[in-house]
C-alpha positions in Angstrom: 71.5 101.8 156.6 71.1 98.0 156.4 73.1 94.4 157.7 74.9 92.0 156.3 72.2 89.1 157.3 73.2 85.4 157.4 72.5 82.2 159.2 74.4 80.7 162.1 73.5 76.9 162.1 74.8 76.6 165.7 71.8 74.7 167.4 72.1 72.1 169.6 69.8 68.6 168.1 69.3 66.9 165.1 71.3 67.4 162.1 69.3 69.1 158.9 69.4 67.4 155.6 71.4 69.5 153.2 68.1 69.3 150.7 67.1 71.5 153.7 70.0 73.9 153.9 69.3 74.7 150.1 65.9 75.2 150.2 66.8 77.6 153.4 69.1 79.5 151.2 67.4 79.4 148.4 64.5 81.2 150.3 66.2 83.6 151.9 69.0 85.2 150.1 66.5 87.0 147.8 65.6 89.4 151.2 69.5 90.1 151.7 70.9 87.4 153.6 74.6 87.2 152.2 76.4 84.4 154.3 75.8 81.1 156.0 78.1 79.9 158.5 77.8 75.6 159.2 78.7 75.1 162.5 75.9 72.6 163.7 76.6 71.1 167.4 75.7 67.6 165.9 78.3 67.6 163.8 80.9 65.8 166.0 84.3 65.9 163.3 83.6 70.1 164.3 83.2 69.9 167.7 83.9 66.2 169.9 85.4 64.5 167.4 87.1 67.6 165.7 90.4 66.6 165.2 88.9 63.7 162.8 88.7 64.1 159.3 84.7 64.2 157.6 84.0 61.0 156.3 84.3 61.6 152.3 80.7 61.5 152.0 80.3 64.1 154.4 83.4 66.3 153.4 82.1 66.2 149.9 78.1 67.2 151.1 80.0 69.8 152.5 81.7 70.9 149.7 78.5 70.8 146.9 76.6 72.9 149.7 79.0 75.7 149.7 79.1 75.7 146.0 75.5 75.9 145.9 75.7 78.7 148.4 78.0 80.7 146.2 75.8 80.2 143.0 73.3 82.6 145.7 75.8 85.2 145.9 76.3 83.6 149.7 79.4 83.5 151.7 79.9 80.2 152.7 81.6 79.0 156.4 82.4 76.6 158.3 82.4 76.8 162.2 85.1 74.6 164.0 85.1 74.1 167.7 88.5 72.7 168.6 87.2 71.6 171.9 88.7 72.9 175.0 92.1 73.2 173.2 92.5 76.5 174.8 93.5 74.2 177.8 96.3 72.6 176.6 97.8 74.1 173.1 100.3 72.1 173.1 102.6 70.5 169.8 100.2 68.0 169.8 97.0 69.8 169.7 99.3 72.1 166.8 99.4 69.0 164.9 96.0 67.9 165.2 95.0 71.2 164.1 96.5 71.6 161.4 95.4 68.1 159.7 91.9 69.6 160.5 92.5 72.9 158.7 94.2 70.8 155.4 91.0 68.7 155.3 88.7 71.8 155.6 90.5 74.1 152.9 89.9 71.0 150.3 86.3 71.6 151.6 86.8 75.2 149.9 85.3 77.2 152.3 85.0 81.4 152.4 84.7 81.6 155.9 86.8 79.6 159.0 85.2 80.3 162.1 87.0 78.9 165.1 84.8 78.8 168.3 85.1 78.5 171.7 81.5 78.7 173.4 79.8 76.3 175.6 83.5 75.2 176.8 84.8 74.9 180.2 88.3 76.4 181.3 89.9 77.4 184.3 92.9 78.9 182.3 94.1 82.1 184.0 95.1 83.8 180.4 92.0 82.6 178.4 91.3 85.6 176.4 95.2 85.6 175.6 95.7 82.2 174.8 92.1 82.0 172.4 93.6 85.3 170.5 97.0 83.2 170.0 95.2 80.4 169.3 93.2 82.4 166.5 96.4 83.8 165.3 97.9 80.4 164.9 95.2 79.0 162.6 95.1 82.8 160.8 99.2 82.0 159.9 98.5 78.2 159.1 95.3 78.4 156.8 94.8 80.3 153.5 90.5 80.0 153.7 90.4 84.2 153.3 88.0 84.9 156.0 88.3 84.3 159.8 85.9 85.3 162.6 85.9 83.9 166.2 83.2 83.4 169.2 84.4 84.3 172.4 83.8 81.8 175.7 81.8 84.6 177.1 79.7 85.5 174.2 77.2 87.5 176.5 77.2 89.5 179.7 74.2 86.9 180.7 75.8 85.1 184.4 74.5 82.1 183.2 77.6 81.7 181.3 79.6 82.1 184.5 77.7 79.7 186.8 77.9 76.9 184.0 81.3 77.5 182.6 83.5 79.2 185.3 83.8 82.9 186.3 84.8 84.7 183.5 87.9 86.0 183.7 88.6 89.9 184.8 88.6 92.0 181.6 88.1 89.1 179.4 86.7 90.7 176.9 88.8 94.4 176.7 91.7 91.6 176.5 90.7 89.8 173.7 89.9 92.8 171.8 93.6 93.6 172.6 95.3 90.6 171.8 93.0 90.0 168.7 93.9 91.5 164.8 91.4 93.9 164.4 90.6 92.0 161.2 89.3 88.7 162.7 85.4 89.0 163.4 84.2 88.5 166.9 80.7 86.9 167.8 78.3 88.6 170.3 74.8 87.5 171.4 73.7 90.5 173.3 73.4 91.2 177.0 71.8 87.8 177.3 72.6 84.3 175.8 69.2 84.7 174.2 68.5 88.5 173.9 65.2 89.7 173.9 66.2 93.3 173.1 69.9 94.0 171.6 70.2 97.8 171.7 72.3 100.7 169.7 73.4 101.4 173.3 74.7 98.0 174.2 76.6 97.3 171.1 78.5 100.8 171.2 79.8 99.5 174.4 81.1 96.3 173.4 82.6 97.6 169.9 84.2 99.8 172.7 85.5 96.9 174.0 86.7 94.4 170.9 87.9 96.9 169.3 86.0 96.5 166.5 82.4 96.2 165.4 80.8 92.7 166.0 78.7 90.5 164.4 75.8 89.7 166.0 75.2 85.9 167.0 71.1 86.3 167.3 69.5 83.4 169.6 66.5 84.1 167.7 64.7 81.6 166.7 66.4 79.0 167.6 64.9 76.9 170.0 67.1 74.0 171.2 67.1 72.7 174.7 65.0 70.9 176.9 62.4 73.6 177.5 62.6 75.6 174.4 62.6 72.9 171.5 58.9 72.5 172.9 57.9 75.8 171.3 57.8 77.2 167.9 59.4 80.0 167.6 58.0 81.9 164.5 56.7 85.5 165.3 58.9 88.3 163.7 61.8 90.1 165.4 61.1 92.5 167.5 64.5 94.5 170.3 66.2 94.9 167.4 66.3 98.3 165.7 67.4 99.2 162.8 69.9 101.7 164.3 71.7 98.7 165.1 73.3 98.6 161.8 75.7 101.6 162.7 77.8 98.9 165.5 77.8 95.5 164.0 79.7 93.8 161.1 76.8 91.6 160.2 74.1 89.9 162.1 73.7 86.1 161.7 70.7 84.1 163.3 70.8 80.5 164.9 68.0 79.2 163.5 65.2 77.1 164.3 65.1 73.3 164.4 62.6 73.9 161.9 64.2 74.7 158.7 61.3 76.3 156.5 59.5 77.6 159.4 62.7 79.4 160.6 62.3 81.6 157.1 59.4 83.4 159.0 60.9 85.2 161.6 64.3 85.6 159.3 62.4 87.1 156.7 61.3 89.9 159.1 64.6 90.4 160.5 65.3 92.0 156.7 62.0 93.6 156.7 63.3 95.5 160.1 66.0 96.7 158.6 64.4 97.7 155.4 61.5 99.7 157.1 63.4 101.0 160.3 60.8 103.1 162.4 58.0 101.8 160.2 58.7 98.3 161.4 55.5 95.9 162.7 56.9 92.6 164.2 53.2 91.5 163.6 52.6 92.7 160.4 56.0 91.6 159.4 54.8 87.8 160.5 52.0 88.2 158.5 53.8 89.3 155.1 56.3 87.0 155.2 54.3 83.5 156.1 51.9 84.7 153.1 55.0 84.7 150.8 56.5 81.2 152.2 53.0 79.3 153.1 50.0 80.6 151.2 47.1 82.7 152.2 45.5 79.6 153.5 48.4 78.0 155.7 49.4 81.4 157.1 46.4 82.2 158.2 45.6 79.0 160.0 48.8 79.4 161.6 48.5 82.9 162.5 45.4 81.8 164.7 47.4 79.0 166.4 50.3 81.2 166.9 49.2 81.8 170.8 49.4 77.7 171.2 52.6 76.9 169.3 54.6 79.7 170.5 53.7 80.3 173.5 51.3 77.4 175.4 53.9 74.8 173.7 53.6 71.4 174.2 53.7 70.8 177.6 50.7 73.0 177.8 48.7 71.6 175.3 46.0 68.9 176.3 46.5 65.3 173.9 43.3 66.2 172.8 44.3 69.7 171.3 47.6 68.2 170.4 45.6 65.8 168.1 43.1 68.3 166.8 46.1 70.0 165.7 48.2 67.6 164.3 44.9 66.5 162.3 44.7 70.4 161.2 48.0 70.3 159.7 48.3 67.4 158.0 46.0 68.2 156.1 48.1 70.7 154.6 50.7 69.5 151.4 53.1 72.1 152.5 56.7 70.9 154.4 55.7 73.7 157.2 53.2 72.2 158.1 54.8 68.4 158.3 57.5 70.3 160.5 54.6 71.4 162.7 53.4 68.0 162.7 56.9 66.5 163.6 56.8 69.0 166.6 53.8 67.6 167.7 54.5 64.6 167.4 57.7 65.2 169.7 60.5 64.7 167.0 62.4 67.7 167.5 62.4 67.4 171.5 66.1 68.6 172.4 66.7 67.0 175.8 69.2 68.1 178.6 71.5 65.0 177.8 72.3 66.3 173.7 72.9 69.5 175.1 75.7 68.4 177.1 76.9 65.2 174.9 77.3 67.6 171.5 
């Protein structure tokens, strides 16, 4: 038994080009990955500025991507985050939504995700009010497919202590309130799981309802402290078992778009090879298929520093060493390596909470 795989572009940081996306796509739906959902924190006319229409150059980027993604055989979405709206859904905020959803069905997209993470609210019926909410846009829209992301995405605290105490049964109550046909996002006990378990996801499809989809924090690698690592060794906490309890499982990617194929195309290799799984040997495969014997194995011996000394272990001297390494190489992973190196994919604390 196998996923539905897909990519969640849900990072926090700069904005890929959509020559990027393609290539991303292009790469990766050959190993099973069937959807891509564009929900980018950059973005602001999804998220700050969402009840603004995409300038026409953007809104029609937007649209030539998710026909390109359909030529691949992959669902294509679009993630809005009306923010906060939960707090006051109000005739006004109706009206502003609904201008948003006209602009984004001439988009033409599959998917209409409408998320409420990284929000604060104090709202005593939030789980009631986001169903209602959902239900609203679900009777106002005719995009086909609509999923949703909970506030509290994960058991992790961290959630609590940065967004408010979730409230008491949030979750059981969503899954109440909610049509069993609207999917429901889930990261895993922990905003960014290292081990999502048969176990665990049997309790929460206990919970919704229904089955989620997974919302996998691996490998991205926004954020102050983890934008200065590269995350590229293969999945590993996730069995294949999984399958049985989840719609589909999506991954936020990297802020490295061709390096992120690394780790992805393991994920599918997990699935295909269940117990005879080898997060290393998986690494290994797949940077041979996207880099070339030579590249991979340069950067299966640096894998130690990238990963795991990142940059603010690494001496200016070794920094240099290694940025000469790479550039050496005419191989767009290895000028994202370069660009890490060189600092220009540093995430800092401020974009996190300005986005």
């Amino acid at each position: 038994m196998t996923a539905t795989l897909g990519i969640i572009e849900g990072f926090y940081g700069p904005l890929w080009s959509w020559r990027e996306r393609q290539q991303l796509v292009k790469t990766l739906a050959p190993h099973g990955y069937g959807f891509y959902l564009y929900a980018p924190k950059a973005d602001p006319w999804l998220r700050r500025r969402w009840q603004d229409p995409h300038p026409e150059a953007e809104a029609k980027a937007l649209a030539e991507f998710g026909r390109f993604c359909r030529q691949q055989g992959v669902r294509f979405g679009i993630g809005l985050s009306p923010f906060e709206i939960f707090n006051q859904f109000d005739d006004e905020a109706r009206a502003a939504l609904a201008r948003k959803l006209e602009a984004l069905e001439a988009v033409g997209p599959d998917e209409l995700a409408i998320l409420f993470d990284d929000m604060s609210s104090d709202y005593p019926d939030l789980a009631r009010t986001q169903a209602d909410i959902v239900h609203w846009v679900r009777e106002h829209t005719r995009i086909g497919h609509l999923s949703m992301c909970p506030s509290y995405y994960s058991d992790d605290a961290v959630l609590d202590r940065v967004f408010g105490e979730r409230p008491a049964d949030y979750l059981q109550t969503l899954g109440e309130a909610l049509d069993p046909a609207v999917d429901v996002f889930w990261t895993g006990e922990e905003v960014c799981s290292r081990e999502i378990s048969p176990g665990h996801l049997k309790r929460i499809s206990r919970l919704l309802g229904r089955k989620p989809v997974l919302w996998d924090n691996y490998p991205v690698n926004d954020g102050d402290r983890m934008s200065q690592h590269l995350h590229l060794r293969g999945f590993s906490g996730r069995p294949a078992g999984n399958a049985a309890w989840i719609r589909g499982h999506g991954i936020n990617p990297a802020l490295q778009p061709t390096l992120t194929a690394i780790p992805a195309m393991t994920l599918a290799e997990s699935y295909r090879l269940g117990p005879d799984y080898q997060y290393g040997q998986a690494f290994a495969h797949a940077a041979r298929e996207l880099l070339g014997t030579e590249l991979a194995l340069q950067m299966q011996r640096d894998l130690l520093l990238l990963q795991d000394s990142g940059l603010g272990r690494l001496s200016d001297e070794r920094r240099q060493a290694l940025m000469h390494t790479y550039d050496a190489f005419d191989h767009p992973a290895a000028g994202e390596v370069v660009r890490w190196l060189s600092g220009d994919y540093q995430v800092t604390d401020e974009q996190v909470r300005t986005q």
